[in-house]
Structure formats: structure tokens, C-alpha cells
C-alpha positions in Angstrom: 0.0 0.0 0.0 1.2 3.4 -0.7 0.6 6.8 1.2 0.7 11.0 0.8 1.9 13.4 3.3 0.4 16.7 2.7 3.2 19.1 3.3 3.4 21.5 1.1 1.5 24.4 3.1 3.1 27.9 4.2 2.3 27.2 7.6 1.0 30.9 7.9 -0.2 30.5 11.3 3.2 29.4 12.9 4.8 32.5 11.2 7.6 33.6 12.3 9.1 30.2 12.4 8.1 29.1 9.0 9.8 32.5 7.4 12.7 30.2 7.2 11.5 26.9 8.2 8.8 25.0 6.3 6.3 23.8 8.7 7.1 20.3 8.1 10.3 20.8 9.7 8.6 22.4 12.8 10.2 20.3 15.5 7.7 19.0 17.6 8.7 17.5 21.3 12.0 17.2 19.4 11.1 16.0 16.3 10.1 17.5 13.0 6.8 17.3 13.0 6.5 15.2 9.4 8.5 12.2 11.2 5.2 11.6 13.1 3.4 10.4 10.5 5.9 8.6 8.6 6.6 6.9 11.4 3.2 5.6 12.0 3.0 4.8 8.3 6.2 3.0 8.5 4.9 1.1 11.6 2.1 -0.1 9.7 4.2 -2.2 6.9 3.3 1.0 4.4 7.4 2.6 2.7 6.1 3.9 -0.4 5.4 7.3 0.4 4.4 10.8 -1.9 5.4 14.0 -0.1 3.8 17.1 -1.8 5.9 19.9 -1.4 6.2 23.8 -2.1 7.1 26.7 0.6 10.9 25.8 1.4 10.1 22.3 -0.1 14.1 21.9 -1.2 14.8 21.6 3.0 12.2 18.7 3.3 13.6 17.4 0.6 17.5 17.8 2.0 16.9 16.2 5.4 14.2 13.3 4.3 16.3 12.3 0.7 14.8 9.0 -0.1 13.8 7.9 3.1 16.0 5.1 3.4 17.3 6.8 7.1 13.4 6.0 8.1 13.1 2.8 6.2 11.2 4.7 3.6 10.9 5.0 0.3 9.8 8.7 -0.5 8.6 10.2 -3.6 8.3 14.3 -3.9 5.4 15.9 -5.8 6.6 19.5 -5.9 3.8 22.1 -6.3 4.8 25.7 -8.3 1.8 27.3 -6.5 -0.5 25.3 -4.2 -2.7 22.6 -4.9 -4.8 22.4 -2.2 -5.5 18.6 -1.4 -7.5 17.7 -3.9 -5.3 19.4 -6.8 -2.4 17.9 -4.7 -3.7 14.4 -5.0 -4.7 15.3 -8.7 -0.7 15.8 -9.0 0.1 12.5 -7.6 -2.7 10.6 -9.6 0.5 8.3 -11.7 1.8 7.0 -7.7 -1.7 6.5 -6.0 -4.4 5.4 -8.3 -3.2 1.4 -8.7 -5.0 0.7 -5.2 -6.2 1.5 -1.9 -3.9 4.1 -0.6 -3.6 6.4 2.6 -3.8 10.4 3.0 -2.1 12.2 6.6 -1.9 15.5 7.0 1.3 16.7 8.3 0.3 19.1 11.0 -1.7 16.1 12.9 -0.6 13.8 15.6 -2.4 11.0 16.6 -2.1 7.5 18.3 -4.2 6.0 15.2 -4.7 1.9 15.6 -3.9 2.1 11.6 -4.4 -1.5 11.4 -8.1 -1.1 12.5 -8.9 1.5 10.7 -7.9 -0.1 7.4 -10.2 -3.2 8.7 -13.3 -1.1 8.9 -12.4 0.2 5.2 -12.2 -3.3 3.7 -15.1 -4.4 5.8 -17.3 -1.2 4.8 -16.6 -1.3 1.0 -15.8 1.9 1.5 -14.7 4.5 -1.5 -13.0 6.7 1.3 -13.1 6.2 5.2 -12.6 9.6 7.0 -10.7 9.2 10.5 -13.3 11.4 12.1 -13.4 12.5 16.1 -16.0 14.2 18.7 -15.4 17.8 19.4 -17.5 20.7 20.4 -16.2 23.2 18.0 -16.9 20.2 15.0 -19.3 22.8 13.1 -16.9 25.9 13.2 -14.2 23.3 11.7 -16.4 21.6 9.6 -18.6 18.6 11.0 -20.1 15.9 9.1 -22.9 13.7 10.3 -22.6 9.8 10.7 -24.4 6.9 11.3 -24.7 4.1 13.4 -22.8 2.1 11.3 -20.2 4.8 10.0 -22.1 5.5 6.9 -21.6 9.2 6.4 -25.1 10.8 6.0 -24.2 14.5 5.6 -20.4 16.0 4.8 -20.5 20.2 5.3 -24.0 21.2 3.7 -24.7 17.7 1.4 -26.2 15.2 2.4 -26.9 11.5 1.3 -29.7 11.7 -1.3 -31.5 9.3 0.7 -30.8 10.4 4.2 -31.3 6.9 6.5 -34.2 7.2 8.9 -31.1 6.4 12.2 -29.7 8.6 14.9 -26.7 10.3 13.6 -23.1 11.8 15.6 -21.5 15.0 14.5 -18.3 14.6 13.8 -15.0 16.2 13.0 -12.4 15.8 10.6 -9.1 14.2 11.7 -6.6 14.6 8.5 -6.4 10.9 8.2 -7.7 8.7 5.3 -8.1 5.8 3.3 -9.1 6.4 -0.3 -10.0 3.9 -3.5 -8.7 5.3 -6.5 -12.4 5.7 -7.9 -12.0 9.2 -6.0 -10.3 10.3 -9.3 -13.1 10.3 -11.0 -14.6 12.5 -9.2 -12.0 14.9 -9.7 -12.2 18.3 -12.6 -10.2 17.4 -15.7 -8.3 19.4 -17.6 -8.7 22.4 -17.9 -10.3 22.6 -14.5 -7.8 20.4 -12.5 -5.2 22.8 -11.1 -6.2 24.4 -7.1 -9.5 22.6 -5.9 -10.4 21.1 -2.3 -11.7 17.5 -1.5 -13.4 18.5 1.0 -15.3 20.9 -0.2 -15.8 19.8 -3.8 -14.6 16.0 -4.2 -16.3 14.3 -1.2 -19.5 16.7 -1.5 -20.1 15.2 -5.2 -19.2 11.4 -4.2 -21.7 11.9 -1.7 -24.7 13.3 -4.1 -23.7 10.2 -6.1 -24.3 7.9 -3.4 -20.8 6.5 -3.6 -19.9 4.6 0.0 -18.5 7.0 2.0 -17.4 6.3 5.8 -16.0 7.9 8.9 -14.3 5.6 11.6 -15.2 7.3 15.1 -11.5 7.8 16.8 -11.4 8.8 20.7 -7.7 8.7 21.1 -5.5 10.8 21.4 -5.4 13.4 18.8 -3.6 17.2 18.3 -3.3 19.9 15.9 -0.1 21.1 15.6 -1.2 24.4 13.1 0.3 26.9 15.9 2.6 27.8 18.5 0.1 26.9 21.3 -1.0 23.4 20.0 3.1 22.2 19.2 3.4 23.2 23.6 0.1 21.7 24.1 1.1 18.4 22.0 4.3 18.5 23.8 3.1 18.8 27.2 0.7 15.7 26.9 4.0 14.0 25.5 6.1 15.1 28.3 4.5 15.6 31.3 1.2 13.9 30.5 3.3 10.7 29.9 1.1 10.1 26.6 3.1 7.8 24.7 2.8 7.0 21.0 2.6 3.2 20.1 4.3 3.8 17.1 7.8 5.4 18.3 
């Protein structure tokens, strides 16, 4: 199985650090903060990795090289001007589209049981499986509503065309995800496929199709590392909170 690391953002909000440094590179609890989830990639069986890259993308590419240090194989997509994530994974169509494959945001950590998550994909027959948490501020970020069974019934303001007739959960958006290659098509083609969003436009029309999309529910431990604040929060719980990755 392959993955993508989305790194290829400015990292505006951890300015001034990232006038020199590209967030990626952000050390977190003493390591850069993209180690985390090639780590948990690597920990997984899953080496064949796609790194988008663009602000200060030449250091992520000096200190990560081919990945052999990690036990990696890495692969660069290198973005002019940015992508977003869906023209990002547009870019990287040739690397991902032969089979299930595995999307992380950089600026996330999480203690993610991979393993299970992957389960509930095959099991689900899922085109894409969101890693999706509870949080009170789930509708400012962007909430989704899911069912029982993890069927996703509504993602931002679409919902399924037949909505089931069950309770639901409002969730939120971890930066984690499993995708089947049939999320290509999906995608704008040319001329139309340069700076677009999946969340906003892919999964929104794979939804009005009625195509099988899922959120696995994930209480664990979980942190946003997208400013000064959560990096010393996320390295408090890994310090003196004595959280402990399985992964590292």
C-alpha cells in the first residue's frame, strides 16, 4: 500500500518560524513534525510514500532524501503554486491510483490503531473512510454527520440523497484517510484540474452520487499542531502527561 503526506502548506499561522522553516520541519517534542506520520506509516508495513511539497520544499527534501534513514521509500510531488489537497492528489494521480492508498496530513498527531482503521475500510466497502473524532467546536471546523454504522449521511452542507431514517453523531475531521482510486473520477479534468479542495468539492459530489463513503469514530489521542500553542500543548501531553505514541 502506498501513502501521501500533505506538506506542502506555508504554515501561515506558525509565522515567524516558518519564514525560514517550512512547517514540516517544525520540530515538535523534538522531532520534525512530518516524522510523526511517517513513522506511524512505516509502523504499519506501508514505505512507499508521496510527499507534496512547495514553501521551502528543497529543505524537506534535504533532510528526508529518499527515506532510506526512516526505512522509507519517498517520492516528492513539488507544487509551483499550491494545490490544495484535492489538486495535490490530482498531481500524484500516476503514484496512488493502482490501489487502496492512505492520506495524513502533516500538521496532525495522533495515536491512530492504523491497522483497525484499514479493517473497517475493507469491511465497509468503503470509496473513502474519513478518521473522524467528537469535538465541540466540530461545526466551526467543519462537522459531518454519521451513522450508526459509520455511513456518512451528511459532509459540510450535502447530504446523502436518501438520508437513513437512524440517529446520527457530528463529527470532526481528523486529517487521516483511506481512499479507492475511484476518487479520481470525481476529480475536474483538464482544464479545470489545477487548485481545488476534497473536501469541499470532491467528497461533497461522491456523496450526491451515493458513492460509500465512511467515517471511523476515533477517541484517542489526537492534536493539531497548526500553531505555537497546540506544538506546547502536544508536547506537554508527550512530556508531562506521559502520553506515549505506540508507534515510536
Amino acid at each position: 500500500m502506498k501513502a501521501m503526506v500533505f506538506a506542502a502548506g506555508e504554515g501561515q499561522r506558525l509565522r515567524p518560524i516558518t519564514d525560514q522553516t517550512p512547517k514540516s520541519l517544525v520540530p515538535v517534542a523534538g522531532r520534525p513534525m512530518i516524522e510523526y506520520p511517517l513513522l506511524l506509516l512505516r509502523h504499519y508495513g506501508i514505505k512507499e510514500v508521496m510527499i507534496n511539497l512547495h514553501h521551502l520544499g528543497d529543505q524537506v527534501e534535504d533532510y528526508l532524501a529518499d527515506g532510506a534513514n526512516l526505512g522509507l521509500k519517498i517520492r516528492y510531488s513539488k507544487e509551483a503554486e499550491l494545490l490544495d489537497t484535492g489538486g495535490g492528489l490530482l498531481k500524484a494521480r500516476p503514484f496512488l491510483e493502482d490501489a487502496t492508498f492512505i492520506v495524513i496530513n502533516t500538521d496532525v498527531l495522533i495515536d491512530l490503531p492504523l491497522a483497525q482503521v484499514l479493517a473497517f475500510h475493507r469491511q465497509s466497502k468503503a470509496s473513502a473512510t474519513l478518521v473522524l473524532r467528537p469535538d465541540a467546536r466540530a461545526d466551526q471546523y467543519g462537522s459531518m454527520d454519521v451513522a450508526p454504522d459509520g455511513h456518512i449521511c451528511r459532509f459540510l452542507n450535502t447530504k446523502l440523497p436518501e438520508t437513513p431514517g437512524v440517529a446520527v453523531t457530528t463529527l470532526m475531521f481528523t486529517g487521516v484517510q483511506i481512499l479507492e482510486p475511484s476518487v479520481f473520477n470525481y476529480m475536474p479534468t483538464p482544464p479545470d484540474s489545477h487548485k481545488f479542495s476534497t473536501t469541499k468539492h470532491v467528497y461533497p459530489e461522491m456523496l450526491r452520487h451515493g458513492e460509500r463513503l465512511f467515517g471511523f469514530r476515533f477517541d484517542g489521542f489526537w492534536q493539531d499542531l497548526g500553531t505555537v500553542e497546540r506544538i506546547k500543548q502536544a508536547e506537554r501531553s508527550l512530556g508531562q502527561g506521559g502520553m506515549k505514541l505506540h508507534y515510536i
